[in-house]
mmCIF file of the C-alpha atoms, coordinates in Angstrom:
data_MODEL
# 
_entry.id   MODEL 
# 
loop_
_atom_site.group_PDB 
_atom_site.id 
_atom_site.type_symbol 
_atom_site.label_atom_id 
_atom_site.label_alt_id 
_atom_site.label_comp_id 
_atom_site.label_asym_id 
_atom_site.label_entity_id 
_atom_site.label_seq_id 
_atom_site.pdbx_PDB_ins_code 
_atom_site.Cartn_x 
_atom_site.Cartn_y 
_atom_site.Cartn_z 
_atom_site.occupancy 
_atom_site.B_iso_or_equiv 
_atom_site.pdbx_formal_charge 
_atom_site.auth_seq_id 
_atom_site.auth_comp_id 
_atom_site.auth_asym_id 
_atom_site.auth_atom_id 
_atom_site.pdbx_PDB_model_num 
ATOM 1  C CA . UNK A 1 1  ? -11.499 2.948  98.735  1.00 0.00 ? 1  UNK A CA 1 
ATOM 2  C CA . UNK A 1 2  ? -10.756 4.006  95.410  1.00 0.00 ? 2  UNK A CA 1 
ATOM 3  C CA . UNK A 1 3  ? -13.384 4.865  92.631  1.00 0.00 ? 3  UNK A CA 1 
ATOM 4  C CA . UNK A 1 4  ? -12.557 2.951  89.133  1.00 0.00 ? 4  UNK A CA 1 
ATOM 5  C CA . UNK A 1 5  ? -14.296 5.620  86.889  1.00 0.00 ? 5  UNK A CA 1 
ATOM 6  C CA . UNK A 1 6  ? -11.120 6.451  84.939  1.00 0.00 ? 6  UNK A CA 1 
ATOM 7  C CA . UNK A 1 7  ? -10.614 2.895  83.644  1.00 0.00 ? 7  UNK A CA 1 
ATOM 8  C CA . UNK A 1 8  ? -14.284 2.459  82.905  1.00 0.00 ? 8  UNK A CA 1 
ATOM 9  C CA . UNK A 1 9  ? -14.436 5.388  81.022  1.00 0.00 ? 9  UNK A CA 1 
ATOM 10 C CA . UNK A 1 10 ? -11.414 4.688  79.036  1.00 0.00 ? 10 UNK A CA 1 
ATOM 11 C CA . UNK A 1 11 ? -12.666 0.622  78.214  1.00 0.00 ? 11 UNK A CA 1 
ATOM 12 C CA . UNK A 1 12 ? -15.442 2.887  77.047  1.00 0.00 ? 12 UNK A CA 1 
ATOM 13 C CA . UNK A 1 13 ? -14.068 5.579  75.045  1.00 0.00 ? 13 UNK A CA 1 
ATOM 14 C CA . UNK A 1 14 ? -15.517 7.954  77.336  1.00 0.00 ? 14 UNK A CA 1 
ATOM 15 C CA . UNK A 1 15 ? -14.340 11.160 77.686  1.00 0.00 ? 15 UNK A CA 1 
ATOM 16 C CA . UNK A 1 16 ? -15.150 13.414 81.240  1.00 0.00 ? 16 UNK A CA 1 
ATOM 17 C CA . UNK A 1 17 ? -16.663 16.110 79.140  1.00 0.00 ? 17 UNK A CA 1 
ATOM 18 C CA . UNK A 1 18 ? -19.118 13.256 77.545  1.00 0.00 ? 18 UNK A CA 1 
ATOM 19 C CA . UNK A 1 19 ? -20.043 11.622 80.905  1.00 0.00 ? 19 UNK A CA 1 
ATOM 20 C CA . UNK A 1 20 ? -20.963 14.966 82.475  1.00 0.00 ? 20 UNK A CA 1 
ATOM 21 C CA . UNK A 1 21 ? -23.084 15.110 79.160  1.00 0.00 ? 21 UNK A CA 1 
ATOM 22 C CA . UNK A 1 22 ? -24.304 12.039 80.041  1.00 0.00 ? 22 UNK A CA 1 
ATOM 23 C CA . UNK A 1 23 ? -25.108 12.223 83.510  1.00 0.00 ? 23 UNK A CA 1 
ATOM 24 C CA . UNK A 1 24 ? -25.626 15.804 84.322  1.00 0.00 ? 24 UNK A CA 1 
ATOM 25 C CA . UNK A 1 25 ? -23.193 16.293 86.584  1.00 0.00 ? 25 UNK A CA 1 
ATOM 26 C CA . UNK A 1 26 ? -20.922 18.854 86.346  1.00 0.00 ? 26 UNK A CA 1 
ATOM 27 C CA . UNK A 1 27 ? -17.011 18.207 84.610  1.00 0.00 ? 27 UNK A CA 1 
ATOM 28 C CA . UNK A 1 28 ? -15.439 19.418 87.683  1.00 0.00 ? 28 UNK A CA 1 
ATOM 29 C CA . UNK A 1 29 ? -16.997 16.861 89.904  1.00 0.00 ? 29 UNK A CA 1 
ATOM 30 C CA . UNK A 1 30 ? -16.288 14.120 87.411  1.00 0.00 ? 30 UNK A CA 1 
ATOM 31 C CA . UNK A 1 31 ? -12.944 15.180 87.308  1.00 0.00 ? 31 UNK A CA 1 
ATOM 32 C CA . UNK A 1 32 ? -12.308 14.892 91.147  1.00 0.00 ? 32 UNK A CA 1 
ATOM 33 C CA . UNK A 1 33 ? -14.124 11.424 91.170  1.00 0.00 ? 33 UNK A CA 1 
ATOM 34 C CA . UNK A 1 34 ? -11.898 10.232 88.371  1.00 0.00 ? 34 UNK A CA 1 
ATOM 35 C CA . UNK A 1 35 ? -8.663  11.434 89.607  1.00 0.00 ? 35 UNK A CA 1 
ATOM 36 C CA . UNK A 1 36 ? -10.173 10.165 93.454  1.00 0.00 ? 36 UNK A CA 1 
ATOM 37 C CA . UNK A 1 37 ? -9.328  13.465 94.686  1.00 0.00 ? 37 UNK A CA 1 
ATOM 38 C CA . UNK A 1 38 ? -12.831 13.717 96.899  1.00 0.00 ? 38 UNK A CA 1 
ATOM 39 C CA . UNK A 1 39 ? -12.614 13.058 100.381 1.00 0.00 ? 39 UNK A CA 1 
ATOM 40 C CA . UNK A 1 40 ? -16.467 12.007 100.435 1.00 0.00 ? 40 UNK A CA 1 
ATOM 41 C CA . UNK A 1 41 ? -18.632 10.628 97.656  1.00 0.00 ? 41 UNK A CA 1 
ATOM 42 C CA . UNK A 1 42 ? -21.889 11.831 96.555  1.00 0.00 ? 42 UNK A CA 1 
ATOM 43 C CA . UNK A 1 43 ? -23.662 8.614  96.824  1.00 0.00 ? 43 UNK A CA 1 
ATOM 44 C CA . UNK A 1 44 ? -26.889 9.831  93.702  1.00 0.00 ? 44 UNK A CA 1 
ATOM 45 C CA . UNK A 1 45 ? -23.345 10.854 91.645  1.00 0.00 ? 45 UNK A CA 1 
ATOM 46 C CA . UNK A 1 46 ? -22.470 7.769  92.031  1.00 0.00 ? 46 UNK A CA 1 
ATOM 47 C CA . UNK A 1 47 ? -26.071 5.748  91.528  1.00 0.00 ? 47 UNK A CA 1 
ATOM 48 C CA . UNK A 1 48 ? -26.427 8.446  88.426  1.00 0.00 ? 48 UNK A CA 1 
ATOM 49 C CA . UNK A 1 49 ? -23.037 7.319  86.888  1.00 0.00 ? 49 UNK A CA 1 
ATOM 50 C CA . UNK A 1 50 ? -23.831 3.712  87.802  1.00 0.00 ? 50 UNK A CA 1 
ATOM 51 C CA . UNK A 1 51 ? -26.931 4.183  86.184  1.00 0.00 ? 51 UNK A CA 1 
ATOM 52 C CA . UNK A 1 52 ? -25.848 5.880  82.987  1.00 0.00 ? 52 UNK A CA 1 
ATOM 53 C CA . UNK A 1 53 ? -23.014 3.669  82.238  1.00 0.00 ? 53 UNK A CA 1 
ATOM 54 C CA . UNK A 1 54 ? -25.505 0.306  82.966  1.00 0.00 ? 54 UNK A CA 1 
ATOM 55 C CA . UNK A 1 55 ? -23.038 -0.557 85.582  1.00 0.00 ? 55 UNK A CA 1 
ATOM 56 C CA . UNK A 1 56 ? -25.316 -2.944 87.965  1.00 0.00 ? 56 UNK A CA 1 
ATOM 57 C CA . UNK A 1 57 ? -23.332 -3.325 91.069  1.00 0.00 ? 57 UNK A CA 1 
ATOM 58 C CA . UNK A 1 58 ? -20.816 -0.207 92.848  1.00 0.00 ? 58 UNK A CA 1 
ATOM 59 C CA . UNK A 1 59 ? -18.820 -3.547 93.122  1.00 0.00 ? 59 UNK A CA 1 
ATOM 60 C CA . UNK A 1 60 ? -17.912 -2.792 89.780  1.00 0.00 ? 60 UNK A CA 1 
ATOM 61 C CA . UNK A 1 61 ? -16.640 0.321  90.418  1.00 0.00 ? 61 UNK A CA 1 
ATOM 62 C CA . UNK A 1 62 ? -15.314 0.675  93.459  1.00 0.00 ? 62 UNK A CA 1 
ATOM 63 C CA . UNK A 1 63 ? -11.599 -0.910 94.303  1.00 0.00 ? 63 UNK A CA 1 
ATOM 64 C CA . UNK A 1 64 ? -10.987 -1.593 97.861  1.00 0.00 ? 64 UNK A CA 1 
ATOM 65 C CA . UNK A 1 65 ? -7.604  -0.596 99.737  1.00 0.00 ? 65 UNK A CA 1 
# 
């Protein structure tokens, strides 16, 4: 599974700094979910960013191997 945040951020003109912002969650842990560098997934990060970015389905976001 890998986690399409980059390329929704970027369609966005979102930077990681801005999202953290955003969301509340901290830079570091957006960084390792955008660079899919986390071995697990904190599944209110991901509702949160969902959320935020008025993305309705994880389908959207998420990019199956």
């Amino acid at each position: 599974m890998r986690i399409k945040l980059k390329e929704v951020m970027e369609e966005r003109g979102l930077t990681q700094s801005k999202l953290a912002e955003m969301t509340g969650i901290r830079q570091a842990a957006i960084s390792e979910i955008v660079n899919n560098r986390r071995d697990t997934i904190n599944k209110a990060h991901l509702e949160t960013i969902c959320k935020t970015l008025e993305i309705k389905s994880f389908d959207e976001i998420l990019e199956w191997d």
